[in-house]
Structures are given as C-alpha cells and as structure tokens.
Backbone as a ProteinNet text record, in pm:
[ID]
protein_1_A
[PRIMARY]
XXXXXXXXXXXXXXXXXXXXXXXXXXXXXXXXXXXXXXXXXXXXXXXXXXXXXXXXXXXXXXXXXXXXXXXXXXXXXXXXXXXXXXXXXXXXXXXXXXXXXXXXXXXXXXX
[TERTIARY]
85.6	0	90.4	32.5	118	52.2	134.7	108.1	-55.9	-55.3	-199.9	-306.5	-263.8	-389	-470.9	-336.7	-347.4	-429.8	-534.3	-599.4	-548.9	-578.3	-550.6	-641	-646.2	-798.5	-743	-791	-817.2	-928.4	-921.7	-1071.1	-1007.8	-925.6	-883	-756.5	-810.9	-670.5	-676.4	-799.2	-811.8	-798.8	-752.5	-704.2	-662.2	-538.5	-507.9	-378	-277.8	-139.9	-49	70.9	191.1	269.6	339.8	360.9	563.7	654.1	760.9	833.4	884.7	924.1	1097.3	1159.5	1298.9	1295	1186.5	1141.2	984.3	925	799.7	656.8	563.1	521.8	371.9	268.3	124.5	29.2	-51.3	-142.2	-316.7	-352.9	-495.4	-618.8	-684.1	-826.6	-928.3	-973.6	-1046.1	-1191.4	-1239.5	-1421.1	-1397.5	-1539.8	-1553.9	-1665.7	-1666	-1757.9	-1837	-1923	-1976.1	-1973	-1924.6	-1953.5	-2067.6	-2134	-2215.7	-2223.3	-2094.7	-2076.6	-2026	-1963.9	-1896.5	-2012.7	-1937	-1993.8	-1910.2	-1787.9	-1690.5	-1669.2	-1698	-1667	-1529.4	-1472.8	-1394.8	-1335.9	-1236.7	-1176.5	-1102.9	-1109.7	-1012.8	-910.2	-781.4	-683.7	-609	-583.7	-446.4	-305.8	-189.3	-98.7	4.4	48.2	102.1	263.8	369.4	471.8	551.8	650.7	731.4	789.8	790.9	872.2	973.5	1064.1	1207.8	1216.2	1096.7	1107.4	1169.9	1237.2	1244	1217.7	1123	1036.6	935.6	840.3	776.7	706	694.5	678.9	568.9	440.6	337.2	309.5	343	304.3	113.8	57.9	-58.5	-73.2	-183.3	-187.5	-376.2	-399.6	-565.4	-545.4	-655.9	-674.4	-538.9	-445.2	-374	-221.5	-269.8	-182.6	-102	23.4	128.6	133.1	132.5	208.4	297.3	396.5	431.6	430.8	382	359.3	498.9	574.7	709.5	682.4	703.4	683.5	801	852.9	977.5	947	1015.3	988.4	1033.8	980.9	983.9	954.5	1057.2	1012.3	898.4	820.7	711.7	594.3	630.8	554.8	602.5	499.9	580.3	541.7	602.4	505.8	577.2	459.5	472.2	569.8	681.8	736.9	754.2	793.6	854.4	960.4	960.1	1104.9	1203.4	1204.5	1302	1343.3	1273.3	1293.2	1382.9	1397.3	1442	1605.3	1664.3	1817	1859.6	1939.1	2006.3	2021.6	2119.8	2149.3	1982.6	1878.9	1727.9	1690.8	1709.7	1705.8	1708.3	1864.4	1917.1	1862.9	1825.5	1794.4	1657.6	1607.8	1437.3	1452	1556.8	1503.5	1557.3	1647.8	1670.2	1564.3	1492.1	1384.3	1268.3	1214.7	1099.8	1131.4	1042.9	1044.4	985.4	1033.9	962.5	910.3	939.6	869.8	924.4	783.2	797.3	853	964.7	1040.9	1209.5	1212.9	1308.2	1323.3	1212.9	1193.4	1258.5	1177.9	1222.6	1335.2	1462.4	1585.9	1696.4	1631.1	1689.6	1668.3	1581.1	1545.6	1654.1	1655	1754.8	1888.9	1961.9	2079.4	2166.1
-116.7	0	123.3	229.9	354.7	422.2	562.6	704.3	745.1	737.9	798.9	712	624.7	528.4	541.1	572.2	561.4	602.8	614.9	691.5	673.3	799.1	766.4	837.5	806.4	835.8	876.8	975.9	1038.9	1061.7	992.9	945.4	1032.3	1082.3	1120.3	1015.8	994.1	947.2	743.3	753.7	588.4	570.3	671.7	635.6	773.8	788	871.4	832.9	930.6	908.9	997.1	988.9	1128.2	1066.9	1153	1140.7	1213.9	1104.5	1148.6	1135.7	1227.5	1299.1	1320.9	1271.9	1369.8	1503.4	1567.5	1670.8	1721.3	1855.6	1854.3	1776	1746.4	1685.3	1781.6	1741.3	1810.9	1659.7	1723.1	1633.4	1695.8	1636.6	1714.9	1650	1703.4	1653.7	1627.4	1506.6	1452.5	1470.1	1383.5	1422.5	1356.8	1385.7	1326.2	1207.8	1108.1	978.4	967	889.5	880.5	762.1	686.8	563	519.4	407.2	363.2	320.2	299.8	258.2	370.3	446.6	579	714.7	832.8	923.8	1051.5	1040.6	1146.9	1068.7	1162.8	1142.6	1104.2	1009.9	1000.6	1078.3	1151.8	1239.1	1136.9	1120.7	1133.3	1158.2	1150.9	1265.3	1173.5	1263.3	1176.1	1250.2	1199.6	1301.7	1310.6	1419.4	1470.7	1473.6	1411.1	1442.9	1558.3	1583.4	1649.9	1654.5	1732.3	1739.4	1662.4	1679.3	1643.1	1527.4	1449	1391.4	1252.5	1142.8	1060.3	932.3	959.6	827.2	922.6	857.9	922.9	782.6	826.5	694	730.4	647.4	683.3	593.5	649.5	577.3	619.1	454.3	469.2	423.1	482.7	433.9	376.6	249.1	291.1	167.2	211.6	161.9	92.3	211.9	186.1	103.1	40.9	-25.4	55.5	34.7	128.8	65.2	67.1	68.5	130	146.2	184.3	127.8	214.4	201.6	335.2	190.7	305.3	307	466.6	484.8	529.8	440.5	455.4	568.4	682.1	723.8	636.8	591.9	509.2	579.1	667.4	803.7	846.7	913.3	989.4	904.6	776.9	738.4	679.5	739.2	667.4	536.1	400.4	301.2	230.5	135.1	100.7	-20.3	-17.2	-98.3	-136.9	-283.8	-378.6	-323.5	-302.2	-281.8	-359.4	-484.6	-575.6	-561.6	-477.9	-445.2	-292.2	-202.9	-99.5	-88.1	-19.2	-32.6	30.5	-56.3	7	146.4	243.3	354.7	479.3	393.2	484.6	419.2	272.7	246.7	311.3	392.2	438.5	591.9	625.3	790.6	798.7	685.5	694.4	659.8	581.4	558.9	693.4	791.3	914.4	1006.4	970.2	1080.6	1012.4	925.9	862.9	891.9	908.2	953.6	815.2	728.2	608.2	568.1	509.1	412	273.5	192.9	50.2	-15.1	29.2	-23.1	5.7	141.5	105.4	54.7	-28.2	-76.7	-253.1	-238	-403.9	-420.5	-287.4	-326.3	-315.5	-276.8	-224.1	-389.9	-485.3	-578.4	-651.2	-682.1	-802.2	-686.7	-622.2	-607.4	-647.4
0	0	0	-53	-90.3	38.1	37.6	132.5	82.6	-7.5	-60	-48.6	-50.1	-33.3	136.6	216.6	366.9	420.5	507	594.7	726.9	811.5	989.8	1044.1	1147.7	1256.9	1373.8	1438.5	1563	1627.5	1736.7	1826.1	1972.4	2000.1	2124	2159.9	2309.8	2391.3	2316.9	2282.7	2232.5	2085.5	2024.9	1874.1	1821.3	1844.8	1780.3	1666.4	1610.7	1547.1	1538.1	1526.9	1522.5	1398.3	1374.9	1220.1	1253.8	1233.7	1209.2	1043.1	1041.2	881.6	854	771.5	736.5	679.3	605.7	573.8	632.3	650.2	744	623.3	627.4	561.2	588.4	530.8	570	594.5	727.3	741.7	729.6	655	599.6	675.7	686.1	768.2	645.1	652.9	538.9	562.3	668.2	748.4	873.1	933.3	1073.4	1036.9	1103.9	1103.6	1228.8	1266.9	1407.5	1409.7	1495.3	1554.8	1588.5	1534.6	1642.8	1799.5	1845.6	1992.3	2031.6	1983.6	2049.3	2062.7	2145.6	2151.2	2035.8	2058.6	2009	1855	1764.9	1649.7	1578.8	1486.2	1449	1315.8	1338.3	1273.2	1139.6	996.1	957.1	856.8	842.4	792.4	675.5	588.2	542.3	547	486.9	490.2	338.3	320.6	219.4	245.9	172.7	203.4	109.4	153.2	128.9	8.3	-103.9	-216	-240.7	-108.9	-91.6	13.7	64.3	201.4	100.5	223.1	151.9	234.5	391.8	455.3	549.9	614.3	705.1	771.5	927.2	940.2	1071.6	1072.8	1141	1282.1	1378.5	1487.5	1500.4	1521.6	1552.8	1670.1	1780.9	1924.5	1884.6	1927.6	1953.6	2067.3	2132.2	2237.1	2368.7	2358.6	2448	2392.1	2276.2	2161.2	2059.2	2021.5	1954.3	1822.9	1703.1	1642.1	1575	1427.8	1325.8	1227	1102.9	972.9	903.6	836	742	612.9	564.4	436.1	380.8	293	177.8	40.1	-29.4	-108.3	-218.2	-364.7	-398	-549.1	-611.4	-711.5	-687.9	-737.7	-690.6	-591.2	-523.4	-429.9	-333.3	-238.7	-73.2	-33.5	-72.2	-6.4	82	145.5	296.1	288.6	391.8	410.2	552.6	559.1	723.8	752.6	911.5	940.5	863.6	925.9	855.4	716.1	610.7	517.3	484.1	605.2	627.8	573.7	504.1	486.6	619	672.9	831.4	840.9	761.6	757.3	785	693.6	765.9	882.3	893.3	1049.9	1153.8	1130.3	1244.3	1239.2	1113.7	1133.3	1198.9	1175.9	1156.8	1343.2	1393.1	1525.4	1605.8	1553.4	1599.2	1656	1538.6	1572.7	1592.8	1598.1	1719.3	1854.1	1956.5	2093.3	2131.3	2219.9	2284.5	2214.2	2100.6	2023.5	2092.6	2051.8	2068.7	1977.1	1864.2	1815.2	1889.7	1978.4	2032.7	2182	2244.5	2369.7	2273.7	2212.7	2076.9	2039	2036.1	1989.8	2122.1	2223.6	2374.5	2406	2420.2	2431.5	2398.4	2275.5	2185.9	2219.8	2238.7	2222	2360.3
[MASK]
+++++++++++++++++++++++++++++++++++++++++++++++++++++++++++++++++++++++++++++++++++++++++++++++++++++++++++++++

C-alpha cells in the first residue's frame, strides 16, 4: 500500500497518530464519522509528504496499543514498508527521531 492510499484516525486518547518525517510533511483533515458505539466522532486525515522527504513513518496508538507504519519514497511514491525491510542507515535515522517508540523498547530488548 502507498502514502496515498493511507488513511488515519483520531478518536482522542483511544485512537489517535503522530507522524515522524525527514522533511515537514502536511497532514490534511479529510471528514468526521460517528460511531455507532462511540460518543466522540472520528476524525479522519491523510498526509502529504514532502517534495524532498524521503520516509515518514506513522506511529498509531488505539486503544492503548502502539504501532508503526514506514513509508519509503519510492520516485514519486511513498510506499509502505517492514522494518526488517528498512536499509540500516534509515534504520538508524528513523530511530533518531521517534520519541519512545515501541520499536526502540524491541531493539533495547535483543541487544
């Protein structure tokens, strides 16, 4: 799956996402949805990268749960790749600039 294809959602403290970039990127607000079980509407966004960016990589939290989703620029498209697929050298930039990600509690682990 590509950057454009992506959607992300913000529900508050139970689903939200932060968005780290090598260049600043734009995140656009698409619509709001209503849940049937919820009260607070779900927001959601996509995001636009950078002319010049060349990954951006999306931590999603919902329900208390972390992930990341990495996006490789790939000529004019960003698509999603596995860590394990990461060339070390963005490895290491990309874990620079995450704040407490649960990818570096995962490499603090094994080392």
């Amino acid at each position: 799956m590509d950057l454009n294809e992506s959607k992300f959602y913000y529900a508050g403290e139970d689903m939200n996402f932060a968005v780290f970039s090598d260049c600043p990127c734009r995140v656009r607000y698409v619509e709001s949805i209503r849940l049937p079980i919820g009260l607070a509407p779900v927001e959601i966004y996509t995001i636009e990268p950078a002319a010049n960016g060349q990954w951006i990589v999306v931590e999603q939290k919902n329900d208390g749960k972390s992930s990341l989703k990495f996006f490789l620029r790939e000529g004019e498209v960003f698509r999603e790749n596995q860590l394990h697929n990461l060339p070390p050298h963005l490895k290491e930039q990309i874990m620079q600039r995450i704040p407490k990600s649960p990818w570096k509690s995962e490499r603090s682990r094994a080392a």
